[in-house]
N, C-alpha and C positions, 0 to 999 in steps of 0.2 A: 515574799516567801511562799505563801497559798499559790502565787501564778507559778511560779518554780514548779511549785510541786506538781501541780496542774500538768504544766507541760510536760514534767516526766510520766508521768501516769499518764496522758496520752501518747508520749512515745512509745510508753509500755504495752500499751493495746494495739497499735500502729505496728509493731513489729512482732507483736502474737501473734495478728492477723495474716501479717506477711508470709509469717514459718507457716500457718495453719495450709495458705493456700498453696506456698511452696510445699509444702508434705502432701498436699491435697494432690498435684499434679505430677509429686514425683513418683507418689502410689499408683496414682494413674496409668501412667507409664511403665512403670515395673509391672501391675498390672497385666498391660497387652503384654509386655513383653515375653511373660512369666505364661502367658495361658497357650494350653495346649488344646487343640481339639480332638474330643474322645470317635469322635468320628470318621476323621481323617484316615485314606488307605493306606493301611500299613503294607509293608513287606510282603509279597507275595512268598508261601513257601512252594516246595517243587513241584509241580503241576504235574498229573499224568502224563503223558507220551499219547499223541494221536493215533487212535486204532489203526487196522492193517489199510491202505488202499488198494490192496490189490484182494484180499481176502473179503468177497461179499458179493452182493448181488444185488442191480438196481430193480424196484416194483414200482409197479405203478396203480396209484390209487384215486377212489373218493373216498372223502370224508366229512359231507355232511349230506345226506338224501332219508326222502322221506316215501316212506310206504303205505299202503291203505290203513295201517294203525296209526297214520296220524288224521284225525276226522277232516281238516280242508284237504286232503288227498283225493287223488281221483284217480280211475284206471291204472293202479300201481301197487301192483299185486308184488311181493316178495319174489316169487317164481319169475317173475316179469324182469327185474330189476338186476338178477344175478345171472339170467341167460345172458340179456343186454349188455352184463358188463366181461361174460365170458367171451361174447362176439367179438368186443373193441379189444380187448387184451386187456383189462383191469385183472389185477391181481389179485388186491385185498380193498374191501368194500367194508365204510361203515353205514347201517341204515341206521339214523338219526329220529327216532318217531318221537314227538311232544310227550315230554312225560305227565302232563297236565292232563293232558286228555284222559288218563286211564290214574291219574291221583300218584304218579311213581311206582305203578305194579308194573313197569313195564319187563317184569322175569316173565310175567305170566303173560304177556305180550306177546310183544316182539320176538324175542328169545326162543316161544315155546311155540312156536308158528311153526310147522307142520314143514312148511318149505323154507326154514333157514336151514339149508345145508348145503354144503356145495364140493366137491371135488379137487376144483380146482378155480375157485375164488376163495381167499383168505378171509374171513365171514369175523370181523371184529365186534365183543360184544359193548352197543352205543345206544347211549339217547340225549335227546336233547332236553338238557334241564333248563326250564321254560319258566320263568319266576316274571313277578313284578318288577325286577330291579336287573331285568336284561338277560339273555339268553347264553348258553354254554356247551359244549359237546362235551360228554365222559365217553373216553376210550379207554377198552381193557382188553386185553387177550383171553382173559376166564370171566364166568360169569360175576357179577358180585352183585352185593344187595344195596340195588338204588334208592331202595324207600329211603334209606336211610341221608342219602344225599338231597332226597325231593322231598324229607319232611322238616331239614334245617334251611330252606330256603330264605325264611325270612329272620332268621339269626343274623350276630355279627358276622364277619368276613373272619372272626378268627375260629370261631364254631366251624363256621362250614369249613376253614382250612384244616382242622382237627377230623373232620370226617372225612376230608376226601384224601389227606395222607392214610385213615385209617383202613379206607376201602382199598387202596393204595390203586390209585387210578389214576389217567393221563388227563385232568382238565384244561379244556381248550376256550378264549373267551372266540365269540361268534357275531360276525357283523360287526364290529367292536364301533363304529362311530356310524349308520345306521339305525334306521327300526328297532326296538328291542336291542337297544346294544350293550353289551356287557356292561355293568354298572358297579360290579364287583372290584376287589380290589385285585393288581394284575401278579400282587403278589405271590398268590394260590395258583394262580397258573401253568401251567407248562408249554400254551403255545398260543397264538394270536392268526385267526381268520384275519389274512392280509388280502385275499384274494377271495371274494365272496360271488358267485353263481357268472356266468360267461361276460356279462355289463363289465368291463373293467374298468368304466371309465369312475364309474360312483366307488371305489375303492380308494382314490386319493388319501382324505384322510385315516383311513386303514391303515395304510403306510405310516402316515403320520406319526400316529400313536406308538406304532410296530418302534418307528425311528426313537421317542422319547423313551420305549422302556430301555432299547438297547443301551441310549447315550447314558440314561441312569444307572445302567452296571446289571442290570435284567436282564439276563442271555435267557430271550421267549424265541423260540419254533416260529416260521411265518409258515402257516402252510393256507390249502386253500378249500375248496368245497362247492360243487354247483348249486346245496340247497333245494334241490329242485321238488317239487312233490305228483308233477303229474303225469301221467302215462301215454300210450297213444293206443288210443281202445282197439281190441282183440274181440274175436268170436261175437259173444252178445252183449259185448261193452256198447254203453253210449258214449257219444261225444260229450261233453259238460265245457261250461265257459272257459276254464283255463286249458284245456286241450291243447291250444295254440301252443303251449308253453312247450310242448314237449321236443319241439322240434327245432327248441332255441333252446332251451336250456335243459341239459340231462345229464345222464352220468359222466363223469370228467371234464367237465366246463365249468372249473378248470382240471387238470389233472394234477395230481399233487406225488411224487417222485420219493422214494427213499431210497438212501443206500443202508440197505440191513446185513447183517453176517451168516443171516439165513431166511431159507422162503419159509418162515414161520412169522404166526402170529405174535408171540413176544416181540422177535429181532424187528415186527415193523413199529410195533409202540416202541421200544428205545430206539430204534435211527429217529421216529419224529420226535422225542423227549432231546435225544443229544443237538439235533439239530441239522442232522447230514440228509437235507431235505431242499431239494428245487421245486418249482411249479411251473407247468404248462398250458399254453390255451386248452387244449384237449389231448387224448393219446396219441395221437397221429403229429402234434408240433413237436418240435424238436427238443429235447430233454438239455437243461443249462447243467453245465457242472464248471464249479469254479475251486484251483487250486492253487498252495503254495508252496515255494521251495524257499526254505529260510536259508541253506548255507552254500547255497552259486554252485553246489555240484547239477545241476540240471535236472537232478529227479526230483518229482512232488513229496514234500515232507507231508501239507497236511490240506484239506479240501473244508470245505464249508460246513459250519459246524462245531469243526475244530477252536480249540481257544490254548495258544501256548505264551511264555512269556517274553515279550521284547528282548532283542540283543544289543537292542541299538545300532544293528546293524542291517542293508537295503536287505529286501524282500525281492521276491521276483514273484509276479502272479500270473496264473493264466484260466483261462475260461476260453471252454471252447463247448462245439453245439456237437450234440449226436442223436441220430435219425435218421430215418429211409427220407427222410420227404424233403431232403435238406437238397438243392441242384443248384450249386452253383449262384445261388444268392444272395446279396448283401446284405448285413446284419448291422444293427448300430445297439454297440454294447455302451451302457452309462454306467460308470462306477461311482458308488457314496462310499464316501469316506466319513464315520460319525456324524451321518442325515445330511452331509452338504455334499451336493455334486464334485466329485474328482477330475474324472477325466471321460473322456466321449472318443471311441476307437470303430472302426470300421473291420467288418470281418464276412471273408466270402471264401466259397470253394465248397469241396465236396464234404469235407472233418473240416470249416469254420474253427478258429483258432486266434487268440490273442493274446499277448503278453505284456506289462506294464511293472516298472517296479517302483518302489514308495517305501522308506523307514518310518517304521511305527514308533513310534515317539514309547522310551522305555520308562517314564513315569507317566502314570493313568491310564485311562484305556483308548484300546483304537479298534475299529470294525471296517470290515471293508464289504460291501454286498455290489450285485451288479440286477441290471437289469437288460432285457434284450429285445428291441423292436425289428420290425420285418413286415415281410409279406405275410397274410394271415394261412393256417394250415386248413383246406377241407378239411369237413369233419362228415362225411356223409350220411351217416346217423342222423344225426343232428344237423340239419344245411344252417341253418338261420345263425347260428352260434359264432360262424367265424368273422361275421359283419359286425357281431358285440361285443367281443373281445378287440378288434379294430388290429391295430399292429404290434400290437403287446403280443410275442412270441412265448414269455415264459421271466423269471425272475428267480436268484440266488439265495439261501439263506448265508448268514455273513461270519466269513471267520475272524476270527477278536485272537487282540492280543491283552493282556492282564486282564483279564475276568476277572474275579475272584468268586471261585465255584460255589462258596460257603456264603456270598451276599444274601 
């Protein structure tokens, strides 16, 4: 009778334990099946429409040089730097001076420098904010008050993003995987030095970086910047050690391209904020523009820059090269497609011209950018330049399909 019992009360725990584990694993299950993730991309709703292509006008620029207000400068005088860049055809010119050197005063700088004016150079008012935790360029069209950006420097990343929406300014990360490379988070951003002073070859992981914020849903600006700080002495100038530099690397090496809606200073901070921005070895190489036509009627719906949403149906793309300097020469375009190599096409003639087409996949994102090697372009200003840049001709910012503008 006690063994009896025995064994029933062990069945009885034997099959408690059974239900326990079978609930255990049906929970389990229902569980995963049951869970949603609060992060996952929803629905995209209507996206703006691609500004005009035909309404605007291509400039061409630097955006990152340094003047005698930044102390390692030398023979580079403001007057110096905006004749030089009226000579090559630069349009709008940012001078970049250390804001460390002068503590963030640079209104009383830079700004208030006697010879920033110009006529006919677009004079963007910049500097470079110069921190322990890696270097940045603020671009503005109106003056605004930097202290204010050069004394949260070593705040959170969400402080300084609170000040620089509130200055409401263009910040750009600088060098990004280099010396002093931006250390900040890329989310404050607006754009990414992918192309940093005429060397092209030390910008690899430049790209890099440019490639993971894209693929992470971060539509950043790749623009470029020579960085340059030194002049080539005038009148009672002396020569000084880096002298050399000036004749490898100066304004426009590289050159950095927008297409704006106007020859104003605003319209060139939104072309580089939206993104309708190429890059060149110098003024004199051939300017990339890269476009698309979503619905087969043959006209460009929407150019680089642009981000509209998938139809699921083929795309037709083209990139083609414009310039006086372009005869008859072969070009080797390489297409990324979300940071992995697409396709590699060849392109010659007087208007260089290519077309390719590819369905963008209409759930999650897709980007397409190009890039374009060649013979290198003189740059006679500057000789030494076109040996450092090597065959790197110029490279696309990339048009995307489902962004989501609000990430």
């Amino acid at each position: 009778m006690v063994l009896s019992t025995n064994r029933n009360i062990g069945l009885l725990i034997k099959t408690g334990l059974i239900i326990m584990v079978a609930g255990c694993i049906s929970g389990s299950v229902l569980g995963q099946s049951a869970h949603v993730n609060p992060w996952a991309p929803k629905p995209l709703g209507t996206l703006p429409p691609p500004a005009s292509l035909s309404q605007g006008v291509w400039l061409k620029g630097e955006l990152h040089m340094h003047s005698r207000h930044s102390k390692e400068s030398s023979n580079n005088s403001i007057s110096k730097i905006i004749t030089f860049c009226r000579l090559v055809g630069i349009d709008f010119l940012a001078i970049t001076d250390h804001d460390n050197h002068v503590e963030g005063d640079v209104a009383h700088n830079t700004w208030a420098d006697p010879e920033f004016k110009s006529d006919s150079v677009l004079l963007l008012y910049a500097a470079e904010w110069t921190t322990t935790r890696g270097h940045g360029n603020a671009f503005s069209a109106k003056p605004y008050d930097h202290q204010q950006l050069y004394d949260v420097r070593d705040q959170r990343d969400t402080v300084v993003g609170r000040i620089k929406n509130k200055l409401g300014i263009h910040l750009s990360a600088n060098h990004p995987s280099g010396k002093d490379h931006f250390g900040y988070s890329y989310d404050m951003v607006n754009s990414i030095e992918v192309w940093n002073s005429a060397v092209w070859s030390k910008n690899a992981n430049a790209i890099m970086i440019w490639d993971d914020m894209l693929s992470s849903g971060r539509k950043l600006t790749g623009r470029g910047g020579s960085d340059a700080h030194h002049g080539v002495p005038a009148g009672d100038e002396k020569p000084g050690p880096n002298t050399y530099q000036a004749k490898a690397n100066y304004a426009g090496t590289p050159t950095t391209w927008v297409f704006a809606t106007a020859r104003t200073k605003q319209a060139v901070i939104d072309a580089l904020t939206n993104g309708r921005v190429s890059i060149s070895s110098n003024p004199y190489a051939p300017r990339v523009e890269f476009y698309a036509d979503l619905n087969g009627d043959d006209k460009m719906d929407m150019m680089m820059g642009d981000n509209v949403k998938a139809t699921g149906k083929p795309v037709k793309f083209k990139v083609q090269l414009t310039g006086n300097s372009i005869k008859d020469t072969t070009y080797t375009i390489n297409v990324v497609k979300n940071g992995n190599p697409f396709g590699t096409f060849k392109m010659e003639g007087k208007m260089p011209m290519i077309e390719f087409t590819d369905t963008p996949a209409i759930a999650g994102r897709t980007y397409y950018r190009v890039t374009v090697e060649g013979p290198s372009t003189p740059y006679p200003q500057v000789p030494q330049s076109a040996a450092l840049s090597g065959n790197m001709v110029g490279l696309s910012n990339p048009i995307c399909f489902n962004f989501d503008p609000n990430f």
